[in-house]
C-alpha positions, 0 to 999 in steps of 0.5 A: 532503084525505087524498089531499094528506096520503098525497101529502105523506107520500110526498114526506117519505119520499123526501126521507129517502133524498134525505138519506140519500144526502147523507149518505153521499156526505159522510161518504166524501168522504175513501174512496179510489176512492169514486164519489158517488151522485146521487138521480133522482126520478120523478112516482106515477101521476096519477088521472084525473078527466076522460079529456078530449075531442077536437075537433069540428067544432062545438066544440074538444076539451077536456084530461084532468084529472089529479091526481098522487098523490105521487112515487117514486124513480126510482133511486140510482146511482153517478157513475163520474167521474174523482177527483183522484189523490193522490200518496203517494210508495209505488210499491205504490199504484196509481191507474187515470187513465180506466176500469176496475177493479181485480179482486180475488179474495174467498172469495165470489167475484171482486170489482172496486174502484178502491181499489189500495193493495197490499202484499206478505203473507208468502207473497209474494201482492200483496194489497190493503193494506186487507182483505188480497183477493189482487189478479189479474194474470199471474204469470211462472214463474222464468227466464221473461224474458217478455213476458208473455201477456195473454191468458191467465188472470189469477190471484194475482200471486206475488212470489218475494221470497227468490229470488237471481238472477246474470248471466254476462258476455255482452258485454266493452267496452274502451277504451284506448290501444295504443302505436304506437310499440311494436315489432313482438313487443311484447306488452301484458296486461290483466286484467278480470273476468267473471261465470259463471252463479252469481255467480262472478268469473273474472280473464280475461287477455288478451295483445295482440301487435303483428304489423305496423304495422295489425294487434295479435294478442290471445289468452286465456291464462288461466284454464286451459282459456279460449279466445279469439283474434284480431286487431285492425286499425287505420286510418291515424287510429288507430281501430279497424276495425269489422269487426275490433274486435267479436268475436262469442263470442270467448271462452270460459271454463270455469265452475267449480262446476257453472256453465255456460261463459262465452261472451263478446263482446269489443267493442273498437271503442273502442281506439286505436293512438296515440302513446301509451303502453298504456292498454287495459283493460275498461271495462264488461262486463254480468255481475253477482254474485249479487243478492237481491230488494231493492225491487218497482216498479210501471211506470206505464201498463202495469201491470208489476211488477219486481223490483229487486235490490241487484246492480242486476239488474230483472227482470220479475215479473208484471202486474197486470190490469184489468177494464172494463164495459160498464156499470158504473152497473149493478155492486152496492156490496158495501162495502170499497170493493169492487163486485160484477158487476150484472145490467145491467153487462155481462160484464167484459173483463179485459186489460191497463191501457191497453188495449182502453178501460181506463185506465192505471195510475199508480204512487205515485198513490190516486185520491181520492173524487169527491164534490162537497162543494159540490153536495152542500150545495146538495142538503142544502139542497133536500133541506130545503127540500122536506121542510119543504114537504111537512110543511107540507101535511101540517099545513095538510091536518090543519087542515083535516080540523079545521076540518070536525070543527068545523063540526059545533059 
């Protein structure tokens, strides 16, 4: 009778943590990233009572006689199962569609998370919006075009929020109509624009020049000290020869203040010789002003972080890394959201999202808890259930033990 109440007692204690862990599942049914943990009970050791006996060639063999003595818990771990991802509208929040972590650096050390809701502190460090842990990733050196190398050491993802950018004008196009019917000697001026390597605008102009019934001279005559000429030849349809109508580093202007020389490529593939009067004029170039950091967007799947600025320039800032494990039921909880490598987890293998068995990164996106509320109110219930079940043997062996008190009446 007192073996069935220490059996009993034990079944109440694990059937608390059973709870226990109901609990806390359910109250974080809301935490961003949170995996639920699941509960694996295992049977004590048995006492044996008869070792049994094996068969004879008279009699046949006979089974052990056991009694078990209670259980034990077999272990609590997490369920690293996908949570539904929320949309939030923020390019700064970050999901993983698949496996891996996010890392983070913590003054104890590295720590890893699912949550990836960052923002910006006033150094300019990406950092997780909620404890302010700096987020890993690579981290392009200004002027540095990229692409980025992965393979190198993660460290602080640094935004250079105050930074201004401009870019000199590389490529002209044009479009537009020169006159057929013009005589031979007439000329024709257009005047366009163009950036130096700090942002500033120079009025170009160019003379064309009519030299025969195919062919247009063009020459650069200002600013001083500009260069750039050449000619343009037209089929009997009027268009553009290819060979003749895009001039590679066919002008140069001096730049002005310390600028470097603007060496540009007239593309003038899109202008006509029609029976009509002159319309050419530049219709594009890709230089632009000087341009302050204006918004940060995150590229989805990759994990690259740009920097948007409000002359329309996007320029490539950073990456932010992910790390997979090999087992991840074996990290340890460290509270935050935030896990710490375990002693079965296995050595995390950082690189890029998308890569190498990580998930993929969704920009504007927080992955929700993947607690199950509906399994674990049934597990509430089998929680209570048993419980009940074993504090009832509990008092059915306390009657017992009196009723043997009693016999002595």
């Amino acid at each position: 009778m007192l073996r069935s109440m220490f059996t009993a007692i034990s079944s109440l204690t694990l059937h608390q943590e059973f709870l226990d862990v109901i609990s806390d599942n359910l109250a974080n049914a809301n935490t961003t990233g949170f995996k639920a943990n699941r509960v694996q009970f295992q049977d004590q050791f048995a006492q044996l009572m008869n070792p049994g006996a094996g068969p004879t060639a008279e009699v046949g063999g006979i089974n052990p006689t056991q009694i078990g003595l209670g259980l034990q818990l077999g272990y609590i771990c997490p369920i690293f199962t996908q949570g539904m991802l929320q949309s939030t509208g923020r390019n700064l929040d970050l999901a993983i569609q698949g496996d891996g972590f996010f890392i983070y650096k913590d003054p104890t050390g590295v720590k890893y998370s699912r949550e990836g809701s960052l923002s910006i502190d006033s150094n300019g460090n990406l950092v997780n919006a909620a404890t302010g842990l700096r987020i890993q990733g690579w981290t392009l050196q200004t002027g540095d075009p990229g692409p980025i190398d992965t393979n190198t050491a993660i460290g602080d993802i640094e935004i250079p929020l105050n930074q201004t950018l401009a870019r000199a004008t590389k490529n002209a196009y044009f479009g537009g109509n020169l006159n057929s019917e013009s005589a031979v000697g007439d000329t024709y001026t257009v005047t366009f624009g163009v950036f130096d390597s700090l942002g500033a605008q120079m009025p170009v102009k160019v003379e064309f020049s009519r030299v025969n019934d195919t062919d247009w001279d063009w020459d650069v005559i200002s600013p001083a000290g500009a260069t750039g000429s050449g000619t343009i030849t037209f089929n009997s349809d009027g268009q553009a020869v290819p060979a003749s109508s895009i001039f590679t580093d066919a002008i140069t202007v001096p730049g002005a203040n310390g600028a470097a020389d603007v060496v540009a490529t007239l593309d003038l593939s899109g202008v006509t010789m029609l029976s009509d009067s002159n319309s050419i004029s530049c219709t594009n170039q890709d230089g632009l002003a000087a341009g302050k950091v204006s918004d940060i967007t995150v590229s989805s799947n990759s994990g690259e972080i740009y920097l948007l600025y409000s002359n329309g320039l996007k320029q490539l800032a950073g990456q932010v890394a992910l790390a997979k494990f090999a087992n991840p039921t074996g990290m340890v909880r460290d509270g935050h959201n935030l896990y710490k490598q375990g002693l079965n987890s296995g050595e995390p293998a950082i690189g890029a999202s998308n890569e190498g068995g990580r998930g993929a990164l969704v920009a504007g996106y927080t992955e929700a808890s993947n607690v199950d509320m509906a399994q674990e109110f049934t597990n509430m219930i089998l929680a209570q259930r048993g419980f009940q079940a074993s504090s009832r043997v509990i008092t059915t062996s306390d009657e017992m033990i009196l009723e043997l008190v009693n016999l002595k009446r």
